[in-house]
KOLMIRO-902628 format. One record per residue (C-alpha): residue number from 1; residue in three letters; chain; x, z, y negated. Coordinates in Angstrom, 1 decimal. Layout:
residues N
[drenlum NUM; 'ALA'; 'A'; [X; Z; Y]]
...
***
This chain:
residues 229
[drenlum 1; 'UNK'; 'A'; [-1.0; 7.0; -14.0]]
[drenlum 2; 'UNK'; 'A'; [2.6; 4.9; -14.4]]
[drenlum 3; 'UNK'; 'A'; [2.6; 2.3; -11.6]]
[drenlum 4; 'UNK'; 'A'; [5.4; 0.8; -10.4]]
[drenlum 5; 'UNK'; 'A'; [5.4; -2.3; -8.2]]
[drenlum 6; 'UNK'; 'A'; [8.5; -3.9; -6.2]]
[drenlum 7; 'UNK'; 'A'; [7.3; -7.3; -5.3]]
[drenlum 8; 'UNK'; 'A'; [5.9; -10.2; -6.7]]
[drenlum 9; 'UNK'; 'A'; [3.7; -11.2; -3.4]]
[drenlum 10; 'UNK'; 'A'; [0.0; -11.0; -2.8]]
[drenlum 11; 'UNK'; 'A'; [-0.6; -7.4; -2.4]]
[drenlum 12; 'UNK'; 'A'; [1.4; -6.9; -5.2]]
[drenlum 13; 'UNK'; 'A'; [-0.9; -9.2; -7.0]]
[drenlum 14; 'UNK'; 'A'; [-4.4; -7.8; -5.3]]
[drenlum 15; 'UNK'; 'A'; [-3.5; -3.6; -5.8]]
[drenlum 16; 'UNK'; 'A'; [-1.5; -4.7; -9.5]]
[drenlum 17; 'UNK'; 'A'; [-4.7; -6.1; -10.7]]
[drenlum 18; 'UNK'; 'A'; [-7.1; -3.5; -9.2]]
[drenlum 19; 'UNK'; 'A'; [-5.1; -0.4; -10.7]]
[drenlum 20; 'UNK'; 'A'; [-4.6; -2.0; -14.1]]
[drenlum 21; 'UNK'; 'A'; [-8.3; -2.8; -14.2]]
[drenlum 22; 'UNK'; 'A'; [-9.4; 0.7; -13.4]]
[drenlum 23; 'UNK'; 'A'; [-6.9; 1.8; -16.5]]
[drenlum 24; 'UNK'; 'A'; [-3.9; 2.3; -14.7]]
[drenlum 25; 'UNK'; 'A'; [-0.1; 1.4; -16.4]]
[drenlum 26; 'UNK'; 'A'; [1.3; -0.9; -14.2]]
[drenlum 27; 'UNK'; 'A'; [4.6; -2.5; -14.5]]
[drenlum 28; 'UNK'; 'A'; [6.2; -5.5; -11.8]]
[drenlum 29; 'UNK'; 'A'; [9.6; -5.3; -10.5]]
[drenlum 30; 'UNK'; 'A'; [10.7; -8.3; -8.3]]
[drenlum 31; 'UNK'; 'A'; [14.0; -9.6; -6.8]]
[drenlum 32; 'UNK'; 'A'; [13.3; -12.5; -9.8]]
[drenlum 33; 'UNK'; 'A'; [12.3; -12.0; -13.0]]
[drenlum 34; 'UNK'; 'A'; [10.8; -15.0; -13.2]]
[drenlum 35; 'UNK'; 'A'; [8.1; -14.3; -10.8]]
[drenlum 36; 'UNK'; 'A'; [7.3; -10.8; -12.3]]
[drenlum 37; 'UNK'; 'A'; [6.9; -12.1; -15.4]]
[drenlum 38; 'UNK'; 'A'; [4.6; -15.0; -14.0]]
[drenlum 39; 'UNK'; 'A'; [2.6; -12.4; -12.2]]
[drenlum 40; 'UNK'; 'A'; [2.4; -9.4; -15.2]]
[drenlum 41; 'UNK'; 'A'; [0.9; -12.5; -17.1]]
[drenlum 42; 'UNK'; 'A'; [-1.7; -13.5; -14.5]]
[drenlum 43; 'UNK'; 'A'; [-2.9; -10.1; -14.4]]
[drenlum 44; 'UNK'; 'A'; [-2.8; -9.4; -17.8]]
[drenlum 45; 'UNK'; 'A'; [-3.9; -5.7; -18.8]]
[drenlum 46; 'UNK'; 'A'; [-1.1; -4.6; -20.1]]
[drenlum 47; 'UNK'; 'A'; [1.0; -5.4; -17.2]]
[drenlum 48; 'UNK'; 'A'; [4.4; -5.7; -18.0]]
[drenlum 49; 'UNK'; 'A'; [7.4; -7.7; -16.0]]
[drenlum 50; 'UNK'; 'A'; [10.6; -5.1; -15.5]]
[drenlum 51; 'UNK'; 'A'; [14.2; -4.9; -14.4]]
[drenlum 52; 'UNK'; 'A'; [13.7; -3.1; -10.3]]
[drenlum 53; 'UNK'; 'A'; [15.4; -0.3; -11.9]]
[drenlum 54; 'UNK'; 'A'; [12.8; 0.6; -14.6]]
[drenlum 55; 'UNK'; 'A'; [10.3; -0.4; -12.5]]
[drenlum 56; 'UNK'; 'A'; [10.8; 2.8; -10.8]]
[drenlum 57; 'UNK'; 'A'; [11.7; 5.0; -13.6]]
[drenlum 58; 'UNK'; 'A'; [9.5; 7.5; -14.7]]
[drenlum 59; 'UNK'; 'A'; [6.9; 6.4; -12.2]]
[drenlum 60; 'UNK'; 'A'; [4.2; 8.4; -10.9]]
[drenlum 61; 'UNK'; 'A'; [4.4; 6.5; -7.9]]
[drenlum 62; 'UNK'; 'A'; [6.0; 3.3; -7.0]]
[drenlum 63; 'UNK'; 'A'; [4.7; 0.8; -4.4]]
[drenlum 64; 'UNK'; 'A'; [7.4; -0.9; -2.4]]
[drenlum 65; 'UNK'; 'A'; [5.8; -4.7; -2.4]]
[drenlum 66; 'UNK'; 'A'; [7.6; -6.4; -0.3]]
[drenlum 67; 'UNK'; 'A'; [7.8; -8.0; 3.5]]
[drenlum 68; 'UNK'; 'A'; [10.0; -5.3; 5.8]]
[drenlum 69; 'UNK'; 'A'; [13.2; -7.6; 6.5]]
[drenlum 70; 'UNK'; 'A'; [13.5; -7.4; 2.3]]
[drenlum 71; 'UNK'; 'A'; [13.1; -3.6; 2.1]]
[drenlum 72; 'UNK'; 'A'; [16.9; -2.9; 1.7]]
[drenlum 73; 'UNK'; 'A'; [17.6; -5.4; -0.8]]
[drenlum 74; 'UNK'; 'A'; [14.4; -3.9; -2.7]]
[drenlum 75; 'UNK'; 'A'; [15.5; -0.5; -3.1]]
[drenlum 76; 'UNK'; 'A'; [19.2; -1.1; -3.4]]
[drenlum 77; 'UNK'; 'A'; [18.0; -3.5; -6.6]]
[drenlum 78; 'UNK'; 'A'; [16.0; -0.5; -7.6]]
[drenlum 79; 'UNK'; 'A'; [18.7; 2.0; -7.4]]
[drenlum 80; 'UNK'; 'A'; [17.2; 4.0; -4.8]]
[drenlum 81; 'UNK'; 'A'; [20.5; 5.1; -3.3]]
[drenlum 82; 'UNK'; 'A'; [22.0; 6.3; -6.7]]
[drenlum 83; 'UNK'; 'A'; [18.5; 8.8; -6.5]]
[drenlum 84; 'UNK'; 'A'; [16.5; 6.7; -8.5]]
[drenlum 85; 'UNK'; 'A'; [13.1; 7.6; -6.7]]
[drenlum 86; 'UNK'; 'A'; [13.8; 11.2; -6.1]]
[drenlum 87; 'UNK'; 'A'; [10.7; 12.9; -6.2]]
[drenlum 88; 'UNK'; 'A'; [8.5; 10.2; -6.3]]
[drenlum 89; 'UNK'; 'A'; [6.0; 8.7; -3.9]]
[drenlum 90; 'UNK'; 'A'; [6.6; 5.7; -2.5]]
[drenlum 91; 'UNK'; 'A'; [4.4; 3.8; -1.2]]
[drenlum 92; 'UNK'; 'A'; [5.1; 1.8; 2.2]]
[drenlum 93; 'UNK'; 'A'; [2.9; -0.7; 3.2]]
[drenlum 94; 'UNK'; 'A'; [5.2; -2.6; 5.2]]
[drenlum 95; 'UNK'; 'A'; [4.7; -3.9; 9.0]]
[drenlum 96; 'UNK'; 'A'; [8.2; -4.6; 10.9]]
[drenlum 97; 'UNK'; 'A'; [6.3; -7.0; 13.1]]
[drenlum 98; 'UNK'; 'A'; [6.6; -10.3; 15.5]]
[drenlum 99; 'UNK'; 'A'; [4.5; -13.3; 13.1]]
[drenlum 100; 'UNK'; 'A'; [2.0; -14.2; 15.7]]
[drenlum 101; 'UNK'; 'A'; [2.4; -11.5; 18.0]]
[drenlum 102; 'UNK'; 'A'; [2.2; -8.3; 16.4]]
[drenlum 103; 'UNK'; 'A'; [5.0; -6.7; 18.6]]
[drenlum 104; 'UNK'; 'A'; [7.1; -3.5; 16.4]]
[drenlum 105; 'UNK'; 'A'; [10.5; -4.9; 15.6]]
[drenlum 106; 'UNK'; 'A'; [11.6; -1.3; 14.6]]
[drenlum 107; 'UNK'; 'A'; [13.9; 0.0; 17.4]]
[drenlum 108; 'UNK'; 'A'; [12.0; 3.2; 19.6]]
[drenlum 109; 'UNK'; 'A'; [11.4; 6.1; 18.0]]
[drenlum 110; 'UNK'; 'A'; [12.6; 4.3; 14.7]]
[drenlum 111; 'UNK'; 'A'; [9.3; 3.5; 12.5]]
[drenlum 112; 'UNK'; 'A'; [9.9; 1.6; 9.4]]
[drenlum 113; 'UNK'; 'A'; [8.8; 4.5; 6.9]]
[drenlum 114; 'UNK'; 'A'; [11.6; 6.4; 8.2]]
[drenlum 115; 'UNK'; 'A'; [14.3; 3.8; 7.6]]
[drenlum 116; 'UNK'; 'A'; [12.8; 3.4; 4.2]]
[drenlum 117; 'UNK'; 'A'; [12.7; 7.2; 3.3]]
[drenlum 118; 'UNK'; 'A'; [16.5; 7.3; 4.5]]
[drenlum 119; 'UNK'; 'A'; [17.2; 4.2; 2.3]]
[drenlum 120; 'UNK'; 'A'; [15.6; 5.6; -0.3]]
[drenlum 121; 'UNK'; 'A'; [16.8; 10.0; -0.5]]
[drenlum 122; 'UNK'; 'A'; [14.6; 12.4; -1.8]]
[drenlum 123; 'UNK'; 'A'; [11.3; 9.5; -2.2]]
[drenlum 124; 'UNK'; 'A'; [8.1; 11.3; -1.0]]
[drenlum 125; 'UNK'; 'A'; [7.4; 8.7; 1.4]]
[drenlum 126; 'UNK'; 'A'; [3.7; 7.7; 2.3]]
[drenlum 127; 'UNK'; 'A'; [2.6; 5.4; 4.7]]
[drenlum 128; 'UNK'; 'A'; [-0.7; 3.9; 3.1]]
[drenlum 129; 'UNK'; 'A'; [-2.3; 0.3; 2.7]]
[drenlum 130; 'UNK'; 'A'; [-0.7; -2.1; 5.2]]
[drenlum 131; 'UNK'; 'A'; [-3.8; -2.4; 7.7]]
[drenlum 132; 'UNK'; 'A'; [-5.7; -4.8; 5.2]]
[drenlum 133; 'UNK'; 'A'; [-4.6; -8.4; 4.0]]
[drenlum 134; 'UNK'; 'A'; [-4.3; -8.1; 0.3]]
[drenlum 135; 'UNK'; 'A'; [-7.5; -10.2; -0.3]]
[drenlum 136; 'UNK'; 'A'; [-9.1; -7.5; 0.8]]
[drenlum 137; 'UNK'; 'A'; [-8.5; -5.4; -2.2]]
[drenlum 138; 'UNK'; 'A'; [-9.3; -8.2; -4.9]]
[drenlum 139; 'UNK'; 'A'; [-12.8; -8.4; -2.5]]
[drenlum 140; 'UNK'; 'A'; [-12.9; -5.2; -2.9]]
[drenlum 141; 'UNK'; 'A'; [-12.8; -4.0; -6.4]]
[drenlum 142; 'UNK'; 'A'; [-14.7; -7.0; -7.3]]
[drenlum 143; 'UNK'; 'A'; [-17.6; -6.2; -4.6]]
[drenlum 144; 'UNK'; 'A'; [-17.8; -2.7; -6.2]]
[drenlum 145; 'UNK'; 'A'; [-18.5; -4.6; -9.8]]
[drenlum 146; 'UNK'; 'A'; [-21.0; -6.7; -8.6]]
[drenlum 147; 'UNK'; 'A'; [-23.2; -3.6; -6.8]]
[drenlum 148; 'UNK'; 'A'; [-23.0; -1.6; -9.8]]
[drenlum 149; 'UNK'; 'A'; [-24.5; -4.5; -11.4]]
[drenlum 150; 'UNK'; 'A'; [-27.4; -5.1; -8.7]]
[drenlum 151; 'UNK'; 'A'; [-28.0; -1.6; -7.4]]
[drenlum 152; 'UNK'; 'A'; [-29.7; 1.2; -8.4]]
[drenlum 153; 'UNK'; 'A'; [-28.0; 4.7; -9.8]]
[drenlum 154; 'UNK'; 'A'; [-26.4; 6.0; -7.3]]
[drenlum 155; 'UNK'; 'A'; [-26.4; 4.1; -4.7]]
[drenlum 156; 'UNK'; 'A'; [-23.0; 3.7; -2.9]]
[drenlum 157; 'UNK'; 'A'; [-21.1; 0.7; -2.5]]
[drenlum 158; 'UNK'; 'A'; [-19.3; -0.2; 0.8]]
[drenlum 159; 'UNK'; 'A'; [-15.8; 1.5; 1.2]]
[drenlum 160; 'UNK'; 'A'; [-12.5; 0.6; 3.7]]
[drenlum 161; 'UNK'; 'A'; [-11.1; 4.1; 5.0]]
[drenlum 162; 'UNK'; 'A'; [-7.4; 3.9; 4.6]]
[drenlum 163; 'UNK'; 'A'; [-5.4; 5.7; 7.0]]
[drenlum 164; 'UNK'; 'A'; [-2.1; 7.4; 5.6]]
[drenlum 165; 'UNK'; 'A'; [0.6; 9.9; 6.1]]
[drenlum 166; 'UNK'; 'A'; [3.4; 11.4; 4.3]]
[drenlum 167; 'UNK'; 'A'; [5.3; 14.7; 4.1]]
[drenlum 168; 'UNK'; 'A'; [4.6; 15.9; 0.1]]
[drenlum 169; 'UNK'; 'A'; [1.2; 16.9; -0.2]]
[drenlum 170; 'UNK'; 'A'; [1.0; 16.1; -4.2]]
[drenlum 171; 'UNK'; 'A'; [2.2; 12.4; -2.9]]
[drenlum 172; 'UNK'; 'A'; [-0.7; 12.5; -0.6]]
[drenlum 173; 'UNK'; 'A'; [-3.1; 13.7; -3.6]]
[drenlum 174; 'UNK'; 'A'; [-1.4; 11.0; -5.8]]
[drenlum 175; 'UNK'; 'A'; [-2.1; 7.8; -3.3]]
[drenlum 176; 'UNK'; 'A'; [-5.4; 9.1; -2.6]]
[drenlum 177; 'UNK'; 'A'; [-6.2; 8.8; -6.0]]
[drenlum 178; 'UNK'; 'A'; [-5.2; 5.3; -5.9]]
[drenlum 179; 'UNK'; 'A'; [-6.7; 4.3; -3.0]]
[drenlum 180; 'UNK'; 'A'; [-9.9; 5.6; -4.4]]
[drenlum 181; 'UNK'; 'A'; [-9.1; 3.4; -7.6]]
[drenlum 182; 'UNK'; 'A'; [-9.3; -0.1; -6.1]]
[drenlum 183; 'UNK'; 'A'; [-12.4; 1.4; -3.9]]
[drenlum 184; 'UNK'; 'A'; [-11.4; 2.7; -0.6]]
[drenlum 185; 'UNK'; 'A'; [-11.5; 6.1; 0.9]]
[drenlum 186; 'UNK'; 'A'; [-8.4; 7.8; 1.4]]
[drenlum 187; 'UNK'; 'A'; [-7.9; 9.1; 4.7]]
[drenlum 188; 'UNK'; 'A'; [-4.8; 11.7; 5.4]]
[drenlum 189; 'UNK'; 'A'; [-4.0; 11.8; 9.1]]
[drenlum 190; 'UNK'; 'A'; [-0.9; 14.3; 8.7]]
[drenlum 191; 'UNK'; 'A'; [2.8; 13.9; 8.1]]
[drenlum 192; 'UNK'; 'A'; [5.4; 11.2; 8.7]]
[drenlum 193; 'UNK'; 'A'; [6.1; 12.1; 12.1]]
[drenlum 194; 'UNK'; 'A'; [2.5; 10.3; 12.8]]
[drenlum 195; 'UNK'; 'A'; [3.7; 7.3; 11.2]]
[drenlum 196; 'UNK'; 'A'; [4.7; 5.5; 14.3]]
[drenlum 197; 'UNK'; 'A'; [1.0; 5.4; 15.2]]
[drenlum 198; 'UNK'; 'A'; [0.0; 3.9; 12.4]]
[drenlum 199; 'UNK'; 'A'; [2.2; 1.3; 12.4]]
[drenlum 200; 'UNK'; 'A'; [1.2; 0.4; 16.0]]
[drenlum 201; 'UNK'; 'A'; [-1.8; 0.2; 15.3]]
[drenlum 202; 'UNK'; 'A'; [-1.4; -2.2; 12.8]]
[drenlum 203; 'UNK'; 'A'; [0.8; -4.3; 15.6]]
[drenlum 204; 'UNK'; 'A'; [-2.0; -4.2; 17.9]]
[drenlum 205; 'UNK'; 'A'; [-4.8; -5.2; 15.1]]
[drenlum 206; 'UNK'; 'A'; [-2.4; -8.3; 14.2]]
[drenlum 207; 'UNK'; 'A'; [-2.2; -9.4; 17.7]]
[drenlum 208; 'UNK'; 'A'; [-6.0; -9.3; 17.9]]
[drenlum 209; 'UNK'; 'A'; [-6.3; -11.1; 15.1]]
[drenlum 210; 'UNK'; 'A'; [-3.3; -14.0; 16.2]]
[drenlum 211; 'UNK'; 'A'; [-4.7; -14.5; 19.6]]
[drenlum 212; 'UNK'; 'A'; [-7.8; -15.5; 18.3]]
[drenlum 213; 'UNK'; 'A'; [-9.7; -12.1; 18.7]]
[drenlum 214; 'UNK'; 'A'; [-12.2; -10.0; 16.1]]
[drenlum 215; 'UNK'; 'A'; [-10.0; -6.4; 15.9]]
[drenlum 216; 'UNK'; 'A'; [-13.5; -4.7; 15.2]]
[drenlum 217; 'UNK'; 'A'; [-15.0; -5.5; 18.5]]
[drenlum 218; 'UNK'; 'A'; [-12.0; -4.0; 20.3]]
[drenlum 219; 'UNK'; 'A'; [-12.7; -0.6; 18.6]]
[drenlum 220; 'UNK'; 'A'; [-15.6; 1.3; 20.5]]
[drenlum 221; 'UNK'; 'A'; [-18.0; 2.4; 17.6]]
[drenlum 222; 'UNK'; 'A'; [-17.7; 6.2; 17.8]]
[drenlum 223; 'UNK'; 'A'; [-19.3; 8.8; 15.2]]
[drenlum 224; 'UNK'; 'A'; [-17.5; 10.7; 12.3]]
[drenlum 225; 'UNK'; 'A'; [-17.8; 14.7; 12.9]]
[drenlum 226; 'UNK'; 'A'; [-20.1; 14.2; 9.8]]
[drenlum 227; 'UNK'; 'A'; [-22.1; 11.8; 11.7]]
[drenlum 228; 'UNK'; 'A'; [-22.1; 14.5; 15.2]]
[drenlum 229; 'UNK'; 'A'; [-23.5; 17.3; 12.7]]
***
């Protein structure tokens, strides 16, 4: 697929690298040129540095990069209100919350894939990838290369679930597939008008994880449906 990125940060970095390894074109879009073209030559692959605006041209799905308070710069540098992403899916992994604390700063009611669907008309919006630092994902891919490596054939490597939402289906089926391309397992949990729950969630995790406290043991271990049967 055509990848585009807006942002030059570290999850830029982790998911850029992991997509263009597993084949993917991926091209970096960032508020300075100079970064992009410092990152699409650390990754290497093909990845190419681009102007915002042809970073999202053309795309079969475009991830938006970047910390929340720089979403609106982002996508008016990338055209989005001149219809730029119309039709494509936009990935937001963005978390509008307190450093520290983990407390929403999105007003009620107003979760930040909303504002960025309105900023950005006609983008199939899906809420995917912002419950893991983006070490996780370099970890990750490269975790999968060493098992295949040590394991026998067949036997299956371990896998992050990653909770999403969105309104298109084919965006859905799109971010799946790249969620399943830097080794996680894609889970849909409906439309965007779930998104606020998945965004407090990932408030409540980075509180957890501010105050000094493991997220995983404040989650009760309870069986998948698979599990049950």
């Amino acid at each position: 697929m055509r990848i585009g990125i807006l942002g030059t940060g570290t999850l830029a970095a982790a998911l850029g690298e992991g997509w263009a390894r597993a084949g993917q074109e991926v091209v970096i879009g960032g508020r300075s040129q100079v970064r992009a073209e410092k990152l699409a030559e650390r990754l290497g692959h093909g990845v190419l540095a681009v102007a915002p605006r042809e970073a999202v041209t053309g795309r079969d799905a475009v991830l938006l990069a970047v910390s929340w308070d720089g979403v609106e710069d982002m996508l008016r540098l990338a055209g989005a209100s001149d219809g730029l992403l119309e039709g494509t899916p936009l990935i937001d992994p963005t978390n509008a919350v307190a450093h520290g604390v983990g407390a929403l700063l999105t007003q009620p009611g107003e979760p930040m894939a909303r504002r960025i669907a309105e900023l950005a008309p006609g983008a199939h919006v899906v809420k995917a990838f912002h419950l893991f630092p983006a070490d996780q994902w370099t970890s990750q891919w490269t975790g999968q290369r060493a098992a295949r490596r040590t394991s026998p054939p067949g036997a299956a490597g371990s896998r992050v679930t990653v909770a999403m939402c969105g309104d298109d289906t084919a965006a859905l089926r799109i971010v799946s597939e790249l969620v399943r391309g830097v080794g996680g397992t894609p889970a849909i949990l409906g439309a965007l008008d779930r998104v606020h729950q998945l965004e407090e969630v990932a408030g409540f995790v980075i509180g957890l994880a501010f105050a000094g406290f493991d997220p995983n043991s404040a989650i009760p271990r309870v069986p998948s449906s698979s599990e049950v049967d």
